[in-house]
TORPA-4810 file (N, C-alpha, C, O; in nm, 3 decimals):
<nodes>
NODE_1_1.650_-0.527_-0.674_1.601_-0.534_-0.538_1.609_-0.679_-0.491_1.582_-0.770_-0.570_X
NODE_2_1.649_-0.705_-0.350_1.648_-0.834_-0.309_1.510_-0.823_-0.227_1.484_-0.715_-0.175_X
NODE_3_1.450_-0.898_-0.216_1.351_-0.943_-0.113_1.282_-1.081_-0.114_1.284_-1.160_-0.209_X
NODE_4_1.219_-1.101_0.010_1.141_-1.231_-0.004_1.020_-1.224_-0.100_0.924_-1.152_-0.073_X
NODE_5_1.024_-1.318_-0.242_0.869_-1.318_-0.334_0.751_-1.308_-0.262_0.657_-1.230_-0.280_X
NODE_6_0.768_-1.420_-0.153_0.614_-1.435_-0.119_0.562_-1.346_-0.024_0.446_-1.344_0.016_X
NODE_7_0.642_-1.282_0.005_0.567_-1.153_0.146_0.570_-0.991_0.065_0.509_-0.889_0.098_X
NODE_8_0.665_-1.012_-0.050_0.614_-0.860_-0.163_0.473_-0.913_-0.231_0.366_-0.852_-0.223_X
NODE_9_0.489_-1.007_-0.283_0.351_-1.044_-0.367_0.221_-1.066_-0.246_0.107_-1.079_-0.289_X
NODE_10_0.242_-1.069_-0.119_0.120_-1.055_-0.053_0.105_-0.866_-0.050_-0.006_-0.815_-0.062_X
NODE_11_0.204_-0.797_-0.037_0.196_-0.666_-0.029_0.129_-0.594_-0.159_0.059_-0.493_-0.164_X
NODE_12_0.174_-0.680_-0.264_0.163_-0.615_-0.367_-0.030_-0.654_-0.415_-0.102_-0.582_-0.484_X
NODE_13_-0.058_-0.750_-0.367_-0.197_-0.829_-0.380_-0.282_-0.742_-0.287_-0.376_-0.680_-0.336_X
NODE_14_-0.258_-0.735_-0.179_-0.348_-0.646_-0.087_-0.345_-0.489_-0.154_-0.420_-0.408_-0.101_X
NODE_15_-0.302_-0.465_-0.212_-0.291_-0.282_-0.282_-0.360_-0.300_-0.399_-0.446_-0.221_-0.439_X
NODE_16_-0.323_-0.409_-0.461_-0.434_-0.434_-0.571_-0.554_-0.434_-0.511_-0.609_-0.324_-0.513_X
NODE_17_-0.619_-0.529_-0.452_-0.707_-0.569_-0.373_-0.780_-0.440_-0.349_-0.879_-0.400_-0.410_X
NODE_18_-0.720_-0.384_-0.255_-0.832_-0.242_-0.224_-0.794_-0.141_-0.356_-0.835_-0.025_-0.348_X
NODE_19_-0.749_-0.164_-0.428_-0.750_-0.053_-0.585_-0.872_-0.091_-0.590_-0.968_-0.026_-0.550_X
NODE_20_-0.877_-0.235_-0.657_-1.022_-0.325_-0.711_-1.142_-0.275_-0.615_-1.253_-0.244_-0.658_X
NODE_21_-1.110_-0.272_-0.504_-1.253_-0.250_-0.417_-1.295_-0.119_-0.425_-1.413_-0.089_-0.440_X
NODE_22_-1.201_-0.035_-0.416_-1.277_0.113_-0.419_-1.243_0.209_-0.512_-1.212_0.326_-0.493_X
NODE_23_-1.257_0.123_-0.648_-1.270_0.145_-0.790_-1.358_0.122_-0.840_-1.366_0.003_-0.872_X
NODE_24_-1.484_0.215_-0.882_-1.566_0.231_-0.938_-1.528_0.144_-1.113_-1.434_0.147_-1.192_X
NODE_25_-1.659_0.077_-1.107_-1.673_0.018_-1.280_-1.649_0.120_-1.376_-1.701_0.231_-1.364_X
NODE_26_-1.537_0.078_-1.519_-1.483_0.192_-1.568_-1.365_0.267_-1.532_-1.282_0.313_-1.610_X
NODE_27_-1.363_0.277_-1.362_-1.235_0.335_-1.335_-1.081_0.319_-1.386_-1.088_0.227_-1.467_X
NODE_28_-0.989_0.348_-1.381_-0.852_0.282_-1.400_-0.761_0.293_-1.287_-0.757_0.381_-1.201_X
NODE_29_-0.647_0.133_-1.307_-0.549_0.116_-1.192_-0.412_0.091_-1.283_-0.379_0.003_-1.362_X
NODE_30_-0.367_0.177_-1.247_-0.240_0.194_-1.342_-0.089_0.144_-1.238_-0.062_0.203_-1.133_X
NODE_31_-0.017_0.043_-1.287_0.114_0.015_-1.223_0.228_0.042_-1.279_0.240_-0.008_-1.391_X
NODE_32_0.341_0.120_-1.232_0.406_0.163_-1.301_0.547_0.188_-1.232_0.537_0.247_-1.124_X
NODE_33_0.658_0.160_-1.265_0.766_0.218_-1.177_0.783_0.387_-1.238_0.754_0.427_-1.350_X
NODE_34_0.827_0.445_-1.152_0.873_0.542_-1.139_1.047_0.530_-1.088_1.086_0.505_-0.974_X
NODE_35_1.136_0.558_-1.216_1.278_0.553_-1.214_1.304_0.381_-1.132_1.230_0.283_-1.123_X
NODE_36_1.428_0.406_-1.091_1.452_0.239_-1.074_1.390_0.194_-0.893_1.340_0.082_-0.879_X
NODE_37_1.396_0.256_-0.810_1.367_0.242_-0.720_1.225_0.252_-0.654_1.223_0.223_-0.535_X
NODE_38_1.081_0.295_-0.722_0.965_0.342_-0.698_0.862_0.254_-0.758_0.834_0.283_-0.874_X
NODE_39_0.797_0.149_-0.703_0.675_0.087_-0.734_0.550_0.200_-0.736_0.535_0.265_-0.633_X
NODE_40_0.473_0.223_-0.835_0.390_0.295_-0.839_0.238_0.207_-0.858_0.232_0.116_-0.941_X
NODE_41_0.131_0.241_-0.782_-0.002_0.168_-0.816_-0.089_0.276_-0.745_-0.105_0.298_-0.625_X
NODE_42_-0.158_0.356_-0.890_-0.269_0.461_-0.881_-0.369_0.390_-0.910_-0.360_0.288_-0.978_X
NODE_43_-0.510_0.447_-0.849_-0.645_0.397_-0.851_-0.668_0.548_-0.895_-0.609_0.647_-0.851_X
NODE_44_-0.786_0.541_-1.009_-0.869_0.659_-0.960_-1.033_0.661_-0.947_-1.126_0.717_-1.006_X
NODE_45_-1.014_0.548_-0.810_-1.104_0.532_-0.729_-1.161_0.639_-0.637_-1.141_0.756_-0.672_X
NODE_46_-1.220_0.622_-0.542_-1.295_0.680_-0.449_-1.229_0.802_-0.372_-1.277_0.912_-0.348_X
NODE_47_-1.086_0.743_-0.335_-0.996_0.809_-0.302_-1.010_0.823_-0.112_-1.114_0.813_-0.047_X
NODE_48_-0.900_0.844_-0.069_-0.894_0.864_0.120_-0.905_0.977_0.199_-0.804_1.048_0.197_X
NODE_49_-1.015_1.023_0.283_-1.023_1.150_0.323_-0.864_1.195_0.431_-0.824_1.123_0.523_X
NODE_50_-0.810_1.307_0.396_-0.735_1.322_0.469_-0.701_1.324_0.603_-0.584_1.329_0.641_X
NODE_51_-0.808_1.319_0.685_-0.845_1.304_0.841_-0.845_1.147_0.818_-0.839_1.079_0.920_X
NODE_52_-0.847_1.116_0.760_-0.811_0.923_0.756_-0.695_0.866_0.716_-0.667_0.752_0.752_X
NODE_53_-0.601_0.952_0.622_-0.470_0.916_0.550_-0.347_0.900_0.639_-0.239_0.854_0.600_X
NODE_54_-0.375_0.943_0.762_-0.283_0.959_0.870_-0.317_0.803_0.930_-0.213_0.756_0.977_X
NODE_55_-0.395_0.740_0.938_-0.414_0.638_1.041_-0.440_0.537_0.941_-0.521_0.464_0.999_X
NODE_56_-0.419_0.480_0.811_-0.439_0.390_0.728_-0.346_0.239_0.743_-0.366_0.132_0.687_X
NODE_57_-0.258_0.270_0.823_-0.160_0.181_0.857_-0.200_0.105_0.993_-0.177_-0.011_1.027_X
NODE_58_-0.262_0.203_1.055_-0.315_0.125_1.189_-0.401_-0.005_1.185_-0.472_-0.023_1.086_X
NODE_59_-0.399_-0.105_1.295_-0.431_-0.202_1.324_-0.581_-0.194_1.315_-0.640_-0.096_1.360_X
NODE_60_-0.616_-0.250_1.282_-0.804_-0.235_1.309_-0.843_-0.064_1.224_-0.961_-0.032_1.212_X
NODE_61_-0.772_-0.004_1.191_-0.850_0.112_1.104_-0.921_0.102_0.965_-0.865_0.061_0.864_X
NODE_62_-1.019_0.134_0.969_-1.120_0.092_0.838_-1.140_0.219_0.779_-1.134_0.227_0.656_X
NODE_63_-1.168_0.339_0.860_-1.227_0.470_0.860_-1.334_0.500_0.780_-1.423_0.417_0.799_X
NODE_64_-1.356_0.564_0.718_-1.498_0.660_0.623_-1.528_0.539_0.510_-1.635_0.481_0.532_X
NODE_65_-1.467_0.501_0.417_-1.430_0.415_0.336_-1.483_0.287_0.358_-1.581_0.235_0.305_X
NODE_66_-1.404_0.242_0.446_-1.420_0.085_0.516_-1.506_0.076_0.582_-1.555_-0.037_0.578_X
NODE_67_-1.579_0.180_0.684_-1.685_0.191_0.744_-1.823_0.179_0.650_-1.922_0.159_0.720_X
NODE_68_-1.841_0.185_0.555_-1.906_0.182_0.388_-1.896_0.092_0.355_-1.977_0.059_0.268_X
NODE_69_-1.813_0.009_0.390_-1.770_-0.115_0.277_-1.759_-0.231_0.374_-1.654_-0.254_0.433_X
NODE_70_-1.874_-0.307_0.391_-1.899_-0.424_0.508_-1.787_-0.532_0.507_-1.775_-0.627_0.585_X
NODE_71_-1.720_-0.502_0.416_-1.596_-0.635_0.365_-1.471_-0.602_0.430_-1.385_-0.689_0.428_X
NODE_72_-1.438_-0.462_0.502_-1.321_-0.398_0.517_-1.307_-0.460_0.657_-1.402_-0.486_0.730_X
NODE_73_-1.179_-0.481_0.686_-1.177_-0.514_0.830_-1.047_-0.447_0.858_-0.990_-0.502_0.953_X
NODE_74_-0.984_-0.352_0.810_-0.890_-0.274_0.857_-0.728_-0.336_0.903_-0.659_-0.273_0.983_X
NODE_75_-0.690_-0.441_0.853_-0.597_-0.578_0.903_-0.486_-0.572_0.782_-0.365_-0.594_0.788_X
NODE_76_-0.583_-0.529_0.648_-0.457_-0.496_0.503_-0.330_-0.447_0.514_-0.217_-0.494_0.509_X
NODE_77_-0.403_-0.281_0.539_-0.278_-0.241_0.474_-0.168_-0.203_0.616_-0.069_-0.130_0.606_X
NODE_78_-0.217_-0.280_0.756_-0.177_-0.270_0.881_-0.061_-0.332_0.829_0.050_-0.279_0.828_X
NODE_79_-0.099_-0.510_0.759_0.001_-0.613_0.746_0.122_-0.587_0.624_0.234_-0.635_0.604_X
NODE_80_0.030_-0.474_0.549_0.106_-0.416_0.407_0.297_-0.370_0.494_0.405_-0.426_0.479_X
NODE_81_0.258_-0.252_0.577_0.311_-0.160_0.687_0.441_-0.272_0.755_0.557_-0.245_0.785_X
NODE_82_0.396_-0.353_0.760_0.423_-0.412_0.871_0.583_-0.549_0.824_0.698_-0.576_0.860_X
NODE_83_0.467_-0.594_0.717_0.579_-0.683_0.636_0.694_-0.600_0.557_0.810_-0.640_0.544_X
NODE_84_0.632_-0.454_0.498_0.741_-0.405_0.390_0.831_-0.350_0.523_0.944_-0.399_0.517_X
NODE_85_0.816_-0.276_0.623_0.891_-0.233_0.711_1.030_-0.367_0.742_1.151_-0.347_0.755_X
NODE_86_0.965_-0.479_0.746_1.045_-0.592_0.771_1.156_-0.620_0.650_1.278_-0.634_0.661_X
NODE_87_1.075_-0.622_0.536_1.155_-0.627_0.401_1.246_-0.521_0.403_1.347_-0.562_0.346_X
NODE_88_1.261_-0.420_0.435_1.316_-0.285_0.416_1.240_-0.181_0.302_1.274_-0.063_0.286_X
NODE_89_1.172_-0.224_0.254_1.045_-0.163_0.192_0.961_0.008_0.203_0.843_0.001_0.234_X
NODE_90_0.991_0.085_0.190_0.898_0.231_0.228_0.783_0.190_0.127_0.768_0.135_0.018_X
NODE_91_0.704_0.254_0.240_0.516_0.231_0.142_0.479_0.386_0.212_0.488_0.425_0.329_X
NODE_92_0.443_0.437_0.114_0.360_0.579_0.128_0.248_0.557_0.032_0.223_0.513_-0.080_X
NODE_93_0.191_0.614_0.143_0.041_0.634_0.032_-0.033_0.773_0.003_-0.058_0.840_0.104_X
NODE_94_-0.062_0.812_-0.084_-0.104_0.939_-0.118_-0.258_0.939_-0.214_-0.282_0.855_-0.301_X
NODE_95_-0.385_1.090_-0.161_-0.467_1.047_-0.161_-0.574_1.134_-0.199_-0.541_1.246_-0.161_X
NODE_96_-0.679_1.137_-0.250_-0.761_1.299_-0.239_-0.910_1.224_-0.256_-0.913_1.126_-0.330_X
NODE_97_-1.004_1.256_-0.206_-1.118_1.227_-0.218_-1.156_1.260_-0.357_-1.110_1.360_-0.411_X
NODE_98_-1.260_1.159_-0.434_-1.278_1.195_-0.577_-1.151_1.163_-0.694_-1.178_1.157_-0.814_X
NODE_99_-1.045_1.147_-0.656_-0.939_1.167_-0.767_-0.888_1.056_-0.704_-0.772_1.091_-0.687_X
NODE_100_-0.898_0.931_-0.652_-0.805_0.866_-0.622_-0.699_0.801_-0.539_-0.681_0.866_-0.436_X
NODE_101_-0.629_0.706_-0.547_-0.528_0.701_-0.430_-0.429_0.634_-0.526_-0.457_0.573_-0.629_X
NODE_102_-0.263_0.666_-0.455_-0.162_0.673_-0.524_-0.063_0.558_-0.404_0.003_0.622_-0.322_X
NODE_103_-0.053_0.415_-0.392_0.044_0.376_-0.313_0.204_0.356_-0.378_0.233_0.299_-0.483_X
NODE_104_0.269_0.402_-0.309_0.439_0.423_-0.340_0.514_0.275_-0.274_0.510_0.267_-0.151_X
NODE_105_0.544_0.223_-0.308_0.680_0.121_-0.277_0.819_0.133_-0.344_0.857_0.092_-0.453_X
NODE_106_0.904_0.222_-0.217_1.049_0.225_-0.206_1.144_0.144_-0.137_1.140_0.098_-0.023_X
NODE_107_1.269_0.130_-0.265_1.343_0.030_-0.178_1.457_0.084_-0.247_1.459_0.157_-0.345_X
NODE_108_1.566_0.030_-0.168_1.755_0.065_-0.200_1.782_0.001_-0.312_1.853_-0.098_-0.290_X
NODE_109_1.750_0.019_-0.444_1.851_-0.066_-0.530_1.987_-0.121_-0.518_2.022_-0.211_-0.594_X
NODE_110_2.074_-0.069_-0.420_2.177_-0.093_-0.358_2.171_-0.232_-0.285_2.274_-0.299_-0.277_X
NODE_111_2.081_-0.265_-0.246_2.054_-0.400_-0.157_1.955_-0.322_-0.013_1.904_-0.210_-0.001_X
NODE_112_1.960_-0.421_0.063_1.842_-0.389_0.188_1.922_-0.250_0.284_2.033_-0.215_0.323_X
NODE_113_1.771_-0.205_0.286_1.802_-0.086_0.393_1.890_-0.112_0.481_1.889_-0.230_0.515_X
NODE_114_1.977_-0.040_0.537_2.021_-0.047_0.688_1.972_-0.114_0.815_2.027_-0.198_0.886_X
NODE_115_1.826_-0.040_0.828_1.762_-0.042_0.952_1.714_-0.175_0.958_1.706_-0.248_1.057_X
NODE_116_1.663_-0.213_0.763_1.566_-0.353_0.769_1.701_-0.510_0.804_1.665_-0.627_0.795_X
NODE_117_1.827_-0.474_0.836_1.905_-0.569_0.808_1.900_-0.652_0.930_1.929_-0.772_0.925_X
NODE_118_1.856_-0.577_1.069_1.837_-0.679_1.158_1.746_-0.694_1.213_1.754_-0.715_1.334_X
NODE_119_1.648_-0.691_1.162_1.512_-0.676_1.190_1.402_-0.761_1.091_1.279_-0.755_1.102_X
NODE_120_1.485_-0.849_0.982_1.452_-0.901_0.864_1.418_-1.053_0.884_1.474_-1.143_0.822_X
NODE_121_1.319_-1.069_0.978_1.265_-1.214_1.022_1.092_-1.243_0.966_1.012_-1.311_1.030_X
NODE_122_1.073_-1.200_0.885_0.936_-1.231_0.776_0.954_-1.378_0.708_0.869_-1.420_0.628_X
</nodes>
């Protein structure tokens, strides 16, 4: 994968970051690729209500979670969204209340996406 270090390692720090926060003491955060193209980082933390999993990317969204957690200011995983989109980066996140949350980082082993090639000013 080509990309800029310092704007994956802020992506990759902020996903840690809220693993750590809404990971119960004891819990586990497991990182892992999945085949050559798939960054994998499971929590099995608190986990994201699905009426919230839709809007986690938004600007200012904190929801159920963050609304709980006086530290959240909803700005993370907006900037997560925002920089990997720039990188050419796919970030999915997947989620269940009680069991956890699962964030995905995809990229072209081939070199940079298509779409991210002129649009790549991070």
């Amino acid at each position: 994968m080509i990309t800029d270090e310092k704007w994956f390692v802020f992506i990759l720090e902020q996903i840690l970051s809220n693993a750590l926060k809404y990971t119960p003491e004891g819990g586990i955060i497991c990182i892992e690729m999945l085949g050559v193209d798939t960054l994998c980082i499971k929590d099995s933390g608190v986990g994201i209500s699905a009426e919230d999993l839709p809007r986690v990317f938004e600007k200012g969204f904190t929801g159920f979670n963050g609304r709980m957690n006086q530290k959240s200011t909803g700005i993370g995983l907006y900037l997560c969204k925002k920089i990997a989109d720039d990188l050419g980066v796919i970030v999915e996140i997947q989620s269940e209340i009680g069991k956890g949350t699962s964030v995905l980082l995809r990229w072209d082993v081939n070199g940079w996406r298509k779409d991210s090639l002129q649009k790549n000013k991070v």
